[in-house]
N, C-alpha and C positions, 0 to 999 in steps of 0.2 A: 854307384857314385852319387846320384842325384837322390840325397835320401829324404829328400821334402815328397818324391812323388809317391810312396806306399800310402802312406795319410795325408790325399787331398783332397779328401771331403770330411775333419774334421767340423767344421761348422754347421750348425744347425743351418735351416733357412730361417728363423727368426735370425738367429743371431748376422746371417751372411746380410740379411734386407737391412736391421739397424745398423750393421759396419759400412754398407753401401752408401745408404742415405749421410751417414755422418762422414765419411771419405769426399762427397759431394760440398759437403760445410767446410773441411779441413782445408781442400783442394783450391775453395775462393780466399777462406781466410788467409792460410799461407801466400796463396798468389798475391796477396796487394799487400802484405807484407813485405815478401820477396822484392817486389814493384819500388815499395818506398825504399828499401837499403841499397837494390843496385840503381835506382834514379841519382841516389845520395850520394853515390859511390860513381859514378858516373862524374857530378859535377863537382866531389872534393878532387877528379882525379885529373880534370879539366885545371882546376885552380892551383895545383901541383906544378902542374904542366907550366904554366903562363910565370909562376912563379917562384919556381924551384929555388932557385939560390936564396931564397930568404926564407924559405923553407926548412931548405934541406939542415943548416944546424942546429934547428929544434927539435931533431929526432930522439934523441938521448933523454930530451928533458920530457917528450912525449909519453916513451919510456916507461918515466915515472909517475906517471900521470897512471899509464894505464894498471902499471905493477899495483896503483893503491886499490884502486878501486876494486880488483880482482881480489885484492886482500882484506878487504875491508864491506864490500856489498856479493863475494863471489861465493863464499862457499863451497859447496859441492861442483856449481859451477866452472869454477876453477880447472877441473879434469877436460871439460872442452868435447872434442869427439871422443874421451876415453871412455868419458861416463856414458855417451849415448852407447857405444859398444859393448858395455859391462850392462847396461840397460836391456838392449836388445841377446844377450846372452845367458840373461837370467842369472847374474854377476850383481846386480845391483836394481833399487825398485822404482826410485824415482827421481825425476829433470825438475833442477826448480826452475821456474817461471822466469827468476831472474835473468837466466842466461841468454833468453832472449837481448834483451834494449842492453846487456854486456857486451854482447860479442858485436852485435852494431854497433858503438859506439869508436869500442876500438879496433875495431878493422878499420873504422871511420880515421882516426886516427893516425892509425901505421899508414895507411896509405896517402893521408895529407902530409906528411910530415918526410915521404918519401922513401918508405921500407918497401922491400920486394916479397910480396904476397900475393895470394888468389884470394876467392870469395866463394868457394862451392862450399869452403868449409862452413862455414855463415848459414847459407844458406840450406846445409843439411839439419843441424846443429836447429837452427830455428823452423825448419819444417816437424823435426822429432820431436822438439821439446810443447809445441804445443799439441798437435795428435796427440802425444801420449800423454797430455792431461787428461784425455778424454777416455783414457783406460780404466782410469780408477771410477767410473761411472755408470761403465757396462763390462759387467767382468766375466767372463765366462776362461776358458784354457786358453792359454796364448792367447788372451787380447791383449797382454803388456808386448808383444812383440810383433804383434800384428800390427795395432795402432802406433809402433814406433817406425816400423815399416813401412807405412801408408805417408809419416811426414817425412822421411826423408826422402821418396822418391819423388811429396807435392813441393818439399823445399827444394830440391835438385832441378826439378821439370819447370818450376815457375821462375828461377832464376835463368837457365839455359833455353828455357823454352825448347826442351828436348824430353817430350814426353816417356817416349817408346823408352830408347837409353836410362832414363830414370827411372822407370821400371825394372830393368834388368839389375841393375847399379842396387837400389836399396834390395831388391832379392837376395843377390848373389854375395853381396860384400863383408855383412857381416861373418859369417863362418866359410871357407874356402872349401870347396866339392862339396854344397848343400844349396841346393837352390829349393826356396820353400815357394811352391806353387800353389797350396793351398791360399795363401794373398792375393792371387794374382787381382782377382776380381775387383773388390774394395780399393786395392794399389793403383789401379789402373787408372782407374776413376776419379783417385787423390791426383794422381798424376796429370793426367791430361785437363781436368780442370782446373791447377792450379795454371799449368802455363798457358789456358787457353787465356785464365783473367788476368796476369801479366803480361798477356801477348793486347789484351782489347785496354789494359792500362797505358799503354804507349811503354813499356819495356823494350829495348831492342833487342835482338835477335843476332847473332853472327850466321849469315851462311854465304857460304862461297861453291856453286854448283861445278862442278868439274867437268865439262868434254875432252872426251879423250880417245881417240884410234888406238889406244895401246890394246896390243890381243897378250892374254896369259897365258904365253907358251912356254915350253921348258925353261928356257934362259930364263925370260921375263920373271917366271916362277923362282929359279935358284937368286937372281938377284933381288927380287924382294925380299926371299926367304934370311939371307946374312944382313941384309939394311935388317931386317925383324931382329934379328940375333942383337944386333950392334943396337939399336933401339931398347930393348929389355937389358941389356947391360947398365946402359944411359937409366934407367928407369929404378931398376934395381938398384945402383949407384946413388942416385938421388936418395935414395929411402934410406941405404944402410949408414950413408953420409949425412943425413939429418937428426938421424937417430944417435950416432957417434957422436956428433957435435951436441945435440943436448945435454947426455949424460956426461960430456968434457967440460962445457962449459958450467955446468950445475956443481960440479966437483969443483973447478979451478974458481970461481968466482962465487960463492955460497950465498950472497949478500944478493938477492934478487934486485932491487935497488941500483945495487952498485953493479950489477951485471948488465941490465939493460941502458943504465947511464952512461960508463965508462966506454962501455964496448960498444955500446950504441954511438958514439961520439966517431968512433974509429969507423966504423961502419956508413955513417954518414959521410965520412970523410972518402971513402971506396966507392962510394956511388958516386960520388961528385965526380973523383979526378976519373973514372971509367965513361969517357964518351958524357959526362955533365948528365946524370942523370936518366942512361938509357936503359938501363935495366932494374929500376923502380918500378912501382908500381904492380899489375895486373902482369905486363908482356905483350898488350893487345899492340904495343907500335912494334914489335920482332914479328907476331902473327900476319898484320898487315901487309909489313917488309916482305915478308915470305909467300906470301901469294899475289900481291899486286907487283912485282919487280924492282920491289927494293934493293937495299943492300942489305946484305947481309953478310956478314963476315964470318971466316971459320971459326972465330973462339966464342959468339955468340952465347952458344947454347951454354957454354963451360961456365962463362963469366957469372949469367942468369943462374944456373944450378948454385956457386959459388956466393952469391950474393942473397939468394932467396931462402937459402940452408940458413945461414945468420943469421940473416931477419925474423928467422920463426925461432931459431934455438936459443935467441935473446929472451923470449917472450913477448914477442910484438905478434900482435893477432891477426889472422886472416886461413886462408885457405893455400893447399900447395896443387891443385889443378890446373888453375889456367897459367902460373910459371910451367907446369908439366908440359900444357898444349904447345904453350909458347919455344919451349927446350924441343922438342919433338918438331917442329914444323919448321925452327932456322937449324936443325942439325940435320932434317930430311932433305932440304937448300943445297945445304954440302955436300951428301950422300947423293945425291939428283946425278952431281955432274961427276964423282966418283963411280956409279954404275949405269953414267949416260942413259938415263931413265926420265921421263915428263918430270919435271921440278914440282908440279901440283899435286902428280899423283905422288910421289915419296913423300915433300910435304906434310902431305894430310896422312899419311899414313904415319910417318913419325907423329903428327899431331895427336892419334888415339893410340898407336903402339908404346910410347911410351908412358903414357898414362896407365894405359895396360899392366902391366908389369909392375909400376911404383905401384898401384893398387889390390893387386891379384883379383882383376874382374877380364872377363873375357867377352861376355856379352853384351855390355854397356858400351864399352869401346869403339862393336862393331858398329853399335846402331845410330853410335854421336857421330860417325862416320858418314852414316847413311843420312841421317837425320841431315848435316852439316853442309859436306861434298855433293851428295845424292847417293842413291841406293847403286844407282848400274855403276858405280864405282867398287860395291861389294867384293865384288872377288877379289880386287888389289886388296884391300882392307884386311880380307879374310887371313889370308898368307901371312901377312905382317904382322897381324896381331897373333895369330897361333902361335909364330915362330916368337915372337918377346914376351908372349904369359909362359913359356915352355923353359927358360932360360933357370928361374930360380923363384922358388916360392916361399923364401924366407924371408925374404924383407918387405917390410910394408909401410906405408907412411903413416898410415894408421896402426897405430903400436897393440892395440889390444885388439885386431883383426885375429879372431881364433883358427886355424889351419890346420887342417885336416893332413896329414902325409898318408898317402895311399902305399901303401908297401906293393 
């Protein structure tokens, strides 16, 4: 199943010492990259916040701001995560540069003006695209996916500042039942010094450590195991519902322009009258809600999926992760007190289970867990995420995610 492990010592040591050393360059660069977009993203989403209602009706017009520029400076870049995936599958040979200071600008964008989006996509997106400038300079077999490898997991790790899980995540995600271990080395090293230099930038960090007396006894177990099921549904759902909605809306409105304008306008108008703006943005005030004792309501997670699917299948840019975290952690709320189970531990376990499954990653999920909640929470983790990557491995929010069916 794991067929990266027959050939994991492809690399010379010449070549493994120069992948080292430059995963170490990649690792800083990316990091204070990563540093300046979510600082920026941090305080367009403060000025959001304070000023939404004068905001939120330029979203349409925002729209078109970012439609030109994709059209007009984007190019190849245009394809966004498809082309890194076509990239890393030896589908396609190169990221231009530009897509860098694109996708910052207008994720910058969608999220001032009040669209509901994440930023891991960003942040992969610009971890790969510079690494893998650096393929065409030491070329040996698989350094175009190796070096694509190495940025997404320094892009992933310096934004989240979740080293380990970033590791696993760029391994595992581009092809499903292949994990290539032969990277580990180099990856590792991209990884954890990217987020160690956006950890020593003053980047913040989420972690919420979890104590917990729950023992994983049979019950304990069967009840996690359906919250898992009901989670990879949520997950899967999100993915086949984003995906449907793209190709409806590209049909029904052909005029990209007029697609991100028009229905941008309406869209703006659904965020407004929903709670004035509560499911904009990132989701980090549902996340918050969800582990500090807020409110949280049972349509939550519905409304978020509903609203964060549009904002992206317009073309407004950003990431569909941290909506993911956020849908998983106020739907785990509600499952909490439907299988009378610690509200932290479901929680956070919808926080990576549903990730789980909209991605088809199994071992990222576990470690943002660990990484996040704490490790001795493991074993809950474990359970739930098995049970929602086991649901369906057809959909994925990443469209050109290639998948292996094991017969």
């Amino acid at each position: 199943m794991l067929k990266g492990i027959k050939d994991g010592n492809d690399l010379t040591l010449k070549e493994t010492f120069l992948t080292c050393l430059l995963a170490l360059f990649i690792g800083v660069l990316v990091g204070v990259i990563d540093t300046i977009f979510g600082k920026g993203l941090l305080l367009i989403s403060e000025i959001r916040t304070e000023h939404f209602f004068y905001l939120i009706p330029f979203l349409g017009i925002s729209g078109l701001l970012i439609v030109f520029l994709y059209r007009t400076f984007g190019g190849q870049a245009k394809r966004g995560m498809a082309l890194i995936f076509e990239v890393g599958q030896g589908k396609d040979e190169q990221i231009p540069l530009i897509l860098v200071p694109l996708i910052v600008v207008t994720t910058w964008l969608t999220h001032l003006f009040g669209g509901s989006a994440g930023r891991e996509g960003v942040a992969v997106q610009i971890g790969a695209t510079i690494s893998h400038f650096f393929s065409r300079y030491i070329v040996f077999e698989k350094s175009s996916p190796l070096f694509l490898t190495m940025g997404m997991a320094a892009g992933f790790a310096g934004l989240f500042q979740t080293p380990m899980a970033a590791l696993f995540f760029a391994l595992e995600v581009l092809v499903i039942e292949q994990l290539r271990v032969r990277f580990v080395l180099p990856t590792i090293l991209a990884s954890f010094t990217a987020a160690w230099t956006s950890n020593s930038l003053g980047l913040e960090k989420f972690t919420h450590l979890i104590e917990s007396d729950l023992r994983l006894d049979f019950l304990t177990f069967v009840k996690l195991a359906v919250a898992g099921l009901i989670f990879g549904l949520v997950g899967n759902g999100f993915a086949a519902s984003l995906s449907w909605t793209k190709e409806k809306m590209a049909e029904l409105v052909k005029n990209p322009y007029h697609r991100i304008f028009c229905v941008g306008i309406l869209l703006s108008l659904m965020l407004f009258l929903c709670h004035e703006g509560r499911y904009s943005g990132l989701g980090t005030n549902l996340i918050e809600a969800s582990f500090s004792g807020g409110t949280i309501t049972s349509y939550d997670w519905l409304l978020k999926i509903m609203l964060t699917v549009l904002t992206l299948s317009l073309g407004f840019q950003g990431g569909e992760v941290m909506p993911l975290f956020s849908i998983g952690a106020s739907l785990g709320v509600v499952l909490a007190g439907v299988f009378q189970l610690p509200l932290e531990i479901v929680a956070a376990s919808g926080y990576i289970a549903v990730f789980a499954s909209a991605t088809n990653t199994i071992l990222a999920p576990i470690f943002i867990g660990g990484e996040f909640f704490g490790f001795e929470n493991t074993p809950f983790f474990l359970v739930a995420v098995a049970f929602s990557y086991s649901v369906n491995r057809k959909h994925s929010i990443y469209t050109s995610q290639k998948v292996v069916v094991l017969e």
